[in-house]
DSSP file (Angstrom, degrees, kcal/mol; ACC not computed):
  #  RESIDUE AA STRUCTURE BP1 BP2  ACC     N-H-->O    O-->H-N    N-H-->O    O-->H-N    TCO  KAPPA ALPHA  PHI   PSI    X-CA   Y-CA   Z-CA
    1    1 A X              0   0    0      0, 0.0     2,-0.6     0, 0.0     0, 0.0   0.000 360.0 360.0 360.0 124.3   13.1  -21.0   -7.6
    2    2 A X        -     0   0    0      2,-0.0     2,-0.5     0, 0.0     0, 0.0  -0.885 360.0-165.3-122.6 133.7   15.2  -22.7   -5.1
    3    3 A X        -     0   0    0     -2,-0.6     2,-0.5     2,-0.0     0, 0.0  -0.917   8.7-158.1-114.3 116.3   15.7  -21.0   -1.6
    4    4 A X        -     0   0    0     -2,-0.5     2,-0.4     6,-0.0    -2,-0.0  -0.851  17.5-172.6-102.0 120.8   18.4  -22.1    0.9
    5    5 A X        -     0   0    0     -2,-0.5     5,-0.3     1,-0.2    -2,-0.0  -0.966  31.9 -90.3-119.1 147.2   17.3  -20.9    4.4
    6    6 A X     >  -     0   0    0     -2,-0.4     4,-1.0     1,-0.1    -1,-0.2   0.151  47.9 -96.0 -40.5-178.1   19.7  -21.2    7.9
    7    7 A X  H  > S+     0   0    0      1,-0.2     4,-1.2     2,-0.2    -1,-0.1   0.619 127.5  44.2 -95.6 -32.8   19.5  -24.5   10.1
    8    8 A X  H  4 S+     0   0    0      2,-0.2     4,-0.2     1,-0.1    -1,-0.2   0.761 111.1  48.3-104.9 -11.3   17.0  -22.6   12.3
    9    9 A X  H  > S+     0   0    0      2,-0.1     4,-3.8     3,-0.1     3,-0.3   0.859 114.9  53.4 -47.3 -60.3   14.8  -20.9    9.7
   10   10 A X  H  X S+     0   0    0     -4,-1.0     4,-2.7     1,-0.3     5,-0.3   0.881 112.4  39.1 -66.9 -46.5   14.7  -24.4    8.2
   11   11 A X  H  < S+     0   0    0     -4,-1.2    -1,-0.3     2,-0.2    -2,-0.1   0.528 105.0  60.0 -61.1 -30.3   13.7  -26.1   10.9
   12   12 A X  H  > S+     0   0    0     -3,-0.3     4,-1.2    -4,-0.2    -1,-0.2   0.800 107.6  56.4 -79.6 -28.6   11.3  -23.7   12.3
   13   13 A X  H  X S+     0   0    0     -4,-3.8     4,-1.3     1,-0.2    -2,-0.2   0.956 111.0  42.7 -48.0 -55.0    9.4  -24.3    8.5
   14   14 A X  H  X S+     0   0    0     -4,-2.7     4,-1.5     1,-0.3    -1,-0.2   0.663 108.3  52.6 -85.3 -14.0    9.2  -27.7    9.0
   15   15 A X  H  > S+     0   0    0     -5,-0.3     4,-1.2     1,-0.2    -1,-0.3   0.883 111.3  54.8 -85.9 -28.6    8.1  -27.9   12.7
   16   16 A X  H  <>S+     0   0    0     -4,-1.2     5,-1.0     2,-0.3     6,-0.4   0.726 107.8  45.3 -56.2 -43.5    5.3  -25.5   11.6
   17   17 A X  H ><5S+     0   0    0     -4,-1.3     3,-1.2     4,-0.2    -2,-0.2   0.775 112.5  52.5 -61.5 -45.0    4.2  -27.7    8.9
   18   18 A X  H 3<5S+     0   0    0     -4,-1.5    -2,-0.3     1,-0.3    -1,-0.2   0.862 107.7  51.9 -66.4 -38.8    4.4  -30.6   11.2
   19   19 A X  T 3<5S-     0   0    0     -4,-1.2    -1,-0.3    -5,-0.1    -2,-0.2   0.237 116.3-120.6 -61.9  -9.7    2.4  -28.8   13.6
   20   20 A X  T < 5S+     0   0    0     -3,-1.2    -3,-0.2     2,-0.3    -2,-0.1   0.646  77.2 120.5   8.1  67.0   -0.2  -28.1   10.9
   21   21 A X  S   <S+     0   0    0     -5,-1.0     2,-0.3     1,-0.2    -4,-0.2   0.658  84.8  37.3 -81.8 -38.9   -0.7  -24.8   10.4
   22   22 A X        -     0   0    0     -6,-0.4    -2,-0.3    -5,-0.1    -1,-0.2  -0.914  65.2-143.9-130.6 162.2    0.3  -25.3    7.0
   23   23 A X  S    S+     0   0    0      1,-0.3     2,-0.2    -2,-0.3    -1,-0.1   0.858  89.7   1.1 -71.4 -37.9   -0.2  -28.4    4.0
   24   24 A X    >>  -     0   0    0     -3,-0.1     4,-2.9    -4,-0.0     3,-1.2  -0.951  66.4-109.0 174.4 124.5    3.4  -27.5    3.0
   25   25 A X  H 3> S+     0   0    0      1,-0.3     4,-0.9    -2,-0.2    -9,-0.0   0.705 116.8  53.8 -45.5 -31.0    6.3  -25.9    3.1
   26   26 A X  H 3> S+     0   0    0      2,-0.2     4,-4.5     3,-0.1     5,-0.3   0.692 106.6  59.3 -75.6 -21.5    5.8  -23.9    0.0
   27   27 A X  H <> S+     0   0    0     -3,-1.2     4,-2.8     1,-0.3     5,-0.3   0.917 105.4  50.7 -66.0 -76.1    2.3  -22.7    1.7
   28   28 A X  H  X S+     0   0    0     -4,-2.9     4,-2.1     1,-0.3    -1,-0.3   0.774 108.8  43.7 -35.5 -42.6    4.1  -21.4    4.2
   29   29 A X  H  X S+     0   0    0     -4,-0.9     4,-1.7     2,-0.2     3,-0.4   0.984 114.4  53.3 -63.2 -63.4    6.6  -19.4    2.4
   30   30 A X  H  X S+     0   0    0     -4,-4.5     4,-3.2     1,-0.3     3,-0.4   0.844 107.4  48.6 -61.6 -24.2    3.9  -18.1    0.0
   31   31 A X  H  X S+     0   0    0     -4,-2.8     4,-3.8    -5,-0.3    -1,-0.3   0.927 113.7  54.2 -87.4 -40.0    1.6  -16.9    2.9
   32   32 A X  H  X S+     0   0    0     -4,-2.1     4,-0.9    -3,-0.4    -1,-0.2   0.720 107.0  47.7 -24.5 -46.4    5.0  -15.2    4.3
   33   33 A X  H >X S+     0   0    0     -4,-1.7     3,-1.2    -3,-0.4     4,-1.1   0.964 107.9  48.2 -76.9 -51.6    5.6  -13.5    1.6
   34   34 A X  H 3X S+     0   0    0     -4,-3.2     4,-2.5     1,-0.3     5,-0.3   0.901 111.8  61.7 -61.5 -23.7    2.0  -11.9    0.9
   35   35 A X  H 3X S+     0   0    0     -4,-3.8     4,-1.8    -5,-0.3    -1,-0.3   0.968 102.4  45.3 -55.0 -36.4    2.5  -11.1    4.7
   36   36 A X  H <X S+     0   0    0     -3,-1.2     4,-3.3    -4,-0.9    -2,-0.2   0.903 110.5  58.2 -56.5 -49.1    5.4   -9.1    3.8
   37   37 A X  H  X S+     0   0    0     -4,-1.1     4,-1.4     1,-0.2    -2,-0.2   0.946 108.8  41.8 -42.5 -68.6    3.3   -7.5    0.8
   38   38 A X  H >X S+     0   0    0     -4,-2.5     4,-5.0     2,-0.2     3,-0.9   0.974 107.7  60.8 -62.4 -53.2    0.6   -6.1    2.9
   39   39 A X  H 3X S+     0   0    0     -4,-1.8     4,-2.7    -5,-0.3     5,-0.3   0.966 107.4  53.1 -35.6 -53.9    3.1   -4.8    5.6
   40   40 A X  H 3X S+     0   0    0     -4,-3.3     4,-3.4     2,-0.2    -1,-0.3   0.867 107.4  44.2 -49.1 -40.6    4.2   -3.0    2.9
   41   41 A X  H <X S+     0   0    0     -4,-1.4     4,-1.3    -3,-0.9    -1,-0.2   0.866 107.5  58.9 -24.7 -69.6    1.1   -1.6    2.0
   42   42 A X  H  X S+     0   0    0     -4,-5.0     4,-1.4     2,-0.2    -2,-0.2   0.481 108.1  47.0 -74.9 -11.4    0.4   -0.9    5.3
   43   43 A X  H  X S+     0   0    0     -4,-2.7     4,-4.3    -5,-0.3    -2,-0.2   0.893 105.8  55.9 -53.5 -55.5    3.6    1.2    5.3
   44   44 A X  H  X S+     0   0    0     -4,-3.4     4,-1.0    -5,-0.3    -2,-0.2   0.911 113.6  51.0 -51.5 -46.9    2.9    3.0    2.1
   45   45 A X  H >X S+     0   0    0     -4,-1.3     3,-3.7     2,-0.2     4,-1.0   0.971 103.0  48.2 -36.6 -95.1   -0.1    3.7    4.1
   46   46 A X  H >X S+     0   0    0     -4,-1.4     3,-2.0     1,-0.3     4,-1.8   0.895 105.1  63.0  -6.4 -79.8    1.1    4.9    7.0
   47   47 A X  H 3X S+     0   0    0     -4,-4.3     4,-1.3     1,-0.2    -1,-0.3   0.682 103.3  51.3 -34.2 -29.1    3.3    7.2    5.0
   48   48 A X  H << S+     0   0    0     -3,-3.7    -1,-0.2    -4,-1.0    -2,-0.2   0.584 109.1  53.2 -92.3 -11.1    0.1    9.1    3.4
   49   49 A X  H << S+     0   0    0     -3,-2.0     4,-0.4    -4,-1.0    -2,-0.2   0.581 100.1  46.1-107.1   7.7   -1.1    9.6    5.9
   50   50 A X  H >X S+     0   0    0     -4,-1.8     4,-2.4    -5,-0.2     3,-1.9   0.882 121.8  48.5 -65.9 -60.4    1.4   11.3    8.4
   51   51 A X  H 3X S+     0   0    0     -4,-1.3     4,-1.0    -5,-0.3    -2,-0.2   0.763 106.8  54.7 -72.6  -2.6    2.0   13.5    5.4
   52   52 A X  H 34 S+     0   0    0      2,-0.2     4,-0.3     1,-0.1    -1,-0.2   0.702 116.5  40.8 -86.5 -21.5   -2.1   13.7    5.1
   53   53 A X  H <> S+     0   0    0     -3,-1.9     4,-2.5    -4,-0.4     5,-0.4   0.696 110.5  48.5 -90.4 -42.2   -2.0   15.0    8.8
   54   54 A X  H  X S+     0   0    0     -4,-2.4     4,-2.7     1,-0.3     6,-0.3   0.989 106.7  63.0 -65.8 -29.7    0.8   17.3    9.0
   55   55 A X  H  <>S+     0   0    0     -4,-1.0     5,-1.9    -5,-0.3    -1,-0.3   0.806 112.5  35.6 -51.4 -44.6   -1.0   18.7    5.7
   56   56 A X  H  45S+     0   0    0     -4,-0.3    -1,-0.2     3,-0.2    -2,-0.2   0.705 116.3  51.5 -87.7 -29.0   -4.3   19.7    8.1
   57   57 A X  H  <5S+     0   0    0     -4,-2.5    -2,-0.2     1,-0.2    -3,-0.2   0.990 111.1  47.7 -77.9 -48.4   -2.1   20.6   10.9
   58   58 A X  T  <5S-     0   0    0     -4,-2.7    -2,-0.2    -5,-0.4    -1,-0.2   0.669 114.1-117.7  -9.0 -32.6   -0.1   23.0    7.9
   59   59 A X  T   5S+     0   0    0     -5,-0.3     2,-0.6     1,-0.1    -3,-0.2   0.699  75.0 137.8  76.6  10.0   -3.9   24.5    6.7
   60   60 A X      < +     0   0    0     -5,-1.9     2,-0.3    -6,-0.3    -4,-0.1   0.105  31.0  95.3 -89.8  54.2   -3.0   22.9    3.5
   61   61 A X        -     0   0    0     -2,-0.6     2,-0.3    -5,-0.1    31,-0.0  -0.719  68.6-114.2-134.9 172.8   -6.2   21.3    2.4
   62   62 A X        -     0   0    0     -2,-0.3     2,-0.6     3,-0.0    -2,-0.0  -0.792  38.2-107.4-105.2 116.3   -9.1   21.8    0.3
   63   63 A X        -     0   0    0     -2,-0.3     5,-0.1     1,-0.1     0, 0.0  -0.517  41.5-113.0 -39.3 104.0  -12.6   22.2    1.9
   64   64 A X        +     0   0    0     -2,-0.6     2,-0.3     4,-0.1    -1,-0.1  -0.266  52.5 154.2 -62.9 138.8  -14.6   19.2    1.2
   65   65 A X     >  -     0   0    0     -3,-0.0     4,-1.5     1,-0.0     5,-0.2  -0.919  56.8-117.0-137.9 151.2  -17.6   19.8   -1.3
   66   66 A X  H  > S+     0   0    0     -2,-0.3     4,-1.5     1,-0.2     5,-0.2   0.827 120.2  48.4 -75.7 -22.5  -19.8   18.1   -3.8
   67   67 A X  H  > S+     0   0    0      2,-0.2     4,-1.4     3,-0.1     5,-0.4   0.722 109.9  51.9 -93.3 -18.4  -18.4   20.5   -6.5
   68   68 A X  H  > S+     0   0    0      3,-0.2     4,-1.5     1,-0.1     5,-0.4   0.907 113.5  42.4 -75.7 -57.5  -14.7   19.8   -5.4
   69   69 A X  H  X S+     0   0    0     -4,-1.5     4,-1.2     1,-0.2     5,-0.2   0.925 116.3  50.8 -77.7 -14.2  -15.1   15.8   -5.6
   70   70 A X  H  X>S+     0   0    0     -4,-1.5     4,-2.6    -5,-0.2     5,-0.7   0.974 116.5  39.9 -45.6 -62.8  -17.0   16.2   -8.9
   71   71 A X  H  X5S+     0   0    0     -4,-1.4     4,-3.0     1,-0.2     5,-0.3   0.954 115.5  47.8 -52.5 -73.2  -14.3   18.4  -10.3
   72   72 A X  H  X5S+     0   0    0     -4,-1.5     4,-3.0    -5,-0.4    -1,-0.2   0.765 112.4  54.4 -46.5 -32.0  -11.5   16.6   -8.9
   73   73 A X  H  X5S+     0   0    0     -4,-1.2     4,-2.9    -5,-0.4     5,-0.4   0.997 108.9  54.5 -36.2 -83.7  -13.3   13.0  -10.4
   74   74 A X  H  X5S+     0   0    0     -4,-2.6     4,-0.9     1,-0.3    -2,-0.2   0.787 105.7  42.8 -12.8 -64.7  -13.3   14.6  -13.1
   75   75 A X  H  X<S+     0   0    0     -4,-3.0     4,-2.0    -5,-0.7    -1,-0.3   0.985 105.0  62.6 -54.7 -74.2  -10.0   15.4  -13.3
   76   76 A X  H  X S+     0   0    0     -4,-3.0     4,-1.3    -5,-0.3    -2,-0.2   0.816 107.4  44.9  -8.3 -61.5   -8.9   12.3  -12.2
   77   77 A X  H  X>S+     0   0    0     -4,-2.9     4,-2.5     2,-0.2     5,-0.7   0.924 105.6  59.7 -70.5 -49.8  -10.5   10.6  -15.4
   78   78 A X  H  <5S+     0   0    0     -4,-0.9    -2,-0.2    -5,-0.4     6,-0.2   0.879 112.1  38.7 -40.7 -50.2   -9.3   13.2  -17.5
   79   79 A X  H ><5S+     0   0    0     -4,-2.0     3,-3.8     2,-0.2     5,-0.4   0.992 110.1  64.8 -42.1 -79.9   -5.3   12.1  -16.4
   80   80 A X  H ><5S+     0   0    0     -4,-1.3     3,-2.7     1,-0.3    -2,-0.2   0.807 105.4  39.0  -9.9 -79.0   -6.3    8.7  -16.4
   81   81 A X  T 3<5S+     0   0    0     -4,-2.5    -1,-0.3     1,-0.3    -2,-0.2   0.585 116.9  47.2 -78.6  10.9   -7.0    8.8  -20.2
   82   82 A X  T < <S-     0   0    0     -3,-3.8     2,-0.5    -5,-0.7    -1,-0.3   0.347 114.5-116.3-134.5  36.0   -4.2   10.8  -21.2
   83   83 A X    <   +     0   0    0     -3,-2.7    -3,-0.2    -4,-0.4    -4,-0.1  -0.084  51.2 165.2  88.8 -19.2   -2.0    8.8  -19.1
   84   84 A X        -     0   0    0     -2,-0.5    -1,-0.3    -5,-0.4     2,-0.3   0.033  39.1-121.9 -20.4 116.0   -0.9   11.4  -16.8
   85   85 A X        -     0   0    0      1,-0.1    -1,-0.1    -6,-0.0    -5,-0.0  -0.665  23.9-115.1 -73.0 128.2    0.8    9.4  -13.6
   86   86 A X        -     0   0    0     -2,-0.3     2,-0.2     1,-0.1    -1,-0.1  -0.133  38.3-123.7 -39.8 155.9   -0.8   10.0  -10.3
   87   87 A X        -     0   0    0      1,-0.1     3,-0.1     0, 0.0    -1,-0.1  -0.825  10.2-118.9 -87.0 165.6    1.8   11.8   -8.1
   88   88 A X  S    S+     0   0    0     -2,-0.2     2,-0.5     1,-0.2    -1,-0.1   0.878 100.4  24.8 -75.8 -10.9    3.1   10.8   -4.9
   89   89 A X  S    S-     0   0    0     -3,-0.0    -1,-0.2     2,-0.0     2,-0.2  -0.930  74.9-145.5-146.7 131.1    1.7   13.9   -3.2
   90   90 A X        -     0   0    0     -2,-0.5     2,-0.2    -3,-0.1    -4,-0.0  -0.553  12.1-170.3-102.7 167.8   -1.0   16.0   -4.3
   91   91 A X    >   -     0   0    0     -2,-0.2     3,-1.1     1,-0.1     4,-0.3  -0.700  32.8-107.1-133.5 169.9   -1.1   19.6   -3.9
   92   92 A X  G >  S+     0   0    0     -2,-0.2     3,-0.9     1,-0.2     5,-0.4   0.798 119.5  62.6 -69.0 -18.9   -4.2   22.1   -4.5
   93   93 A X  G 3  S+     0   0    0      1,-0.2    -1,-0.2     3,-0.1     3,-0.0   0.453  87.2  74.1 -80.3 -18.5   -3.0   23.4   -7.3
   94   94 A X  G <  S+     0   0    0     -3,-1.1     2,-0.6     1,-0.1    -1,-0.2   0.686  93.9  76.0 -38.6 -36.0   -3.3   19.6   -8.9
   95   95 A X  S <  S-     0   0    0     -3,-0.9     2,-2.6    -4,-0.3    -1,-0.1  -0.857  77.8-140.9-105.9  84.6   -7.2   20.4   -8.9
   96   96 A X              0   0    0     -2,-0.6    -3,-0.1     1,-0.2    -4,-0.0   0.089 360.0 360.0  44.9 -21.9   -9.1   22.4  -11.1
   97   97 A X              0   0    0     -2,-2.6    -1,-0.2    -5,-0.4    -4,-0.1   0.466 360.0 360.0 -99.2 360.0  -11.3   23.9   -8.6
């Protein structure tokens, strides 16, 4: 893969390198990118949990139990092997209980 970056991108790479924070330009890039990765993450994140609060501010949850996270484990596996895709938001009616 070959990557053309602006005159001040390019330059900021290389002063960085020179500076030695990184071996290598390529370092640098790669460690950029998995920063990007995790931001992402940490969106996806974010995102489950605003909708995991407005869900408690709502009353829409489940009372936590030992027989709920059995069942729902349970459950879980059961999707699992028969390929059943997670959703992105789960509802009580998901569960079993």
């Amino acid at each position: 893969m070959h990557i053309k970056f602006s005159d001040i991108d390019d330059k900021f790479i290389k002063n960085t390198v020179a500076m030695g924070y990184y071996t290598s330009e390529t370092e640098l890039v790669r460690d950029a990118v998995r920063k990007l990765r995790e931001n992402a993450n940490l969106d996806s994140m974010r995102k489950l949990l605003s909708t995991g609060l407005e869900q408690i501010a709502k009353g829409e949850t489940i009372p936590y139990s030992t027989d709920f996270m059995d069942t729902a484990m349970k459950q879980a596996q059961k999707n699992h092997q028969s390929g059943k895709p997670v959703p992105d938001e789960l509802k009580p009616d998901d569960f079993n209980v």
